[in-house]
N, C-alpha and C positions, 0 to 999 in steps of 0.2 A: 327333432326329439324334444319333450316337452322336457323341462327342467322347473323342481322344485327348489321354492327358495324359501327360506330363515326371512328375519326379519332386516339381517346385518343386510343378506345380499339385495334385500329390498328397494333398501335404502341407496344401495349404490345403483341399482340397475333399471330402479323403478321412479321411486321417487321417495324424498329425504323430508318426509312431513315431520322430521324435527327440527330444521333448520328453515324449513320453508312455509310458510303460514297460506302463498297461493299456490298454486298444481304446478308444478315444475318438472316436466317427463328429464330422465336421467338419461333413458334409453336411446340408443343410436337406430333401430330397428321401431317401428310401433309394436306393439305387444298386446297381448290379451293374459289377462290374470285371472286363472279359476280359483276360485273359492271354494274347497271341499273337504269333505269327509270321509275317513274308513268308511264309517259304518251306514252311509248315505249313498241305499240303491238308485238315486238319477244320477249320480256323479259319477258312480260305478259306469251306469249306461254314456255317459257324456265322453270319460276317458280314452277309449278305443277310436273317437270320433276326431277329439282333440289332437288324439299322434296323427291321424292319417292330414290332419290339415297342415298339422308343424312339418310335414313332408311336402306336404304340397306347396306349401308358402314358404318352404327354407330360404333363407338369406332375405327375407323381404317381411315374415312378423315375426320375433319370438312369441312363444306359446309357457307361461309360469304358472303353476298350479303351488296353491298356497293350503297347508292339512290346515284346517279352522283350528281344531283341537290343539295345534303343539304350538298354533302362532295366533294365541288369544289378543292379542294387544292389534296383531295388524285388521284382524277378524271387525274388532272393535274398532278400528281407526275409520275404516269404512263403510261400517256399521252394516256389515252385515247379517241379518238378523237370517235369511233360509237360505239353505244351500242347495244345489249349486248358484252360484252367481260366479258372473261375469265378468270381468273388470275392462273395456278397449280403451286402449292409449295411442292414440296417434300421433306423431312423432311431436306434431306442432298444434296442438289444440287441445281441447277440455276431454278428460274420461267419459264414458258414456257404460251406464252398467244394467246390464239382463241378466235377469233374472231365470231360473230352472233350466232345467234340461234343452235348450233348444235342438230342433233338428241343422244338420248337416247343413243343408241350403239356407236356412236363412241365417247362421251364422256367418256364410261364403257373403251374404247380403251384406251385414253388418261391415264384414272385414271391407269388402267394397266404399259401400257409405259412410261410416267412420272412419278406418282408418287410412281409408283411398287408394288403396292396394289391389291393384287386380294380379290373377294369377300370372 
């Protein structure tokens, strides 16, 4: 299941860009961070897609969807500017962030290629 995070639980679960000047994943799982909006119909479309993969990859990616609107500062911290976006963390390496709506399969691509995770 996907889980919504603040900015608090960000910082512990994602990474602590206030203490940390380079990328420092906090996470024990790799993860993907949506970037979204209520009022934003590709995220709408993106969401339904996002649970069925936090099913499929249980115990091996969390899946964090972040509202833009109520966590302006984090929106900002990683500057991003259209939603949906992306966020992939692999346990041990740099973020890597996509942009819109993607379909289903080539997110399963990403998760593969970044975050090194197969099903």
């Amino acid at each position: 299941m996907t889980e919504n995070l603040n900015k608090e639980a960000f910082l512990k679960k994602v990474f602590n860009y206030e203490e940390n000047k380079e990328w420092k994943f906090e996470g024990e799982l790799p993860a993907i961070i949506d970037f979204y909006a209520d009022w934003c119909g590709p995220c709408k479309a993106l969401a339904p897609v996002l649970e069925e993969l936090s099913a499929e990859y249980e115990g091996k990616v969390h899946i964090y969807k972040i509202d833009t609107e109520a966590e302006q500062e984090l929106a900002a911290a990683f500057g991003i500017r259209s939603i949906p976006s992306m966020l992939f963390c692999p346990a041990n390496d740099e973020p890597q962030m996509a942009h819109g709506a993607l379909p289903k399969k080539q997110i399963e691509q990403i998760i593969e290629d970044v975050l090194k995770v197969k099903k």
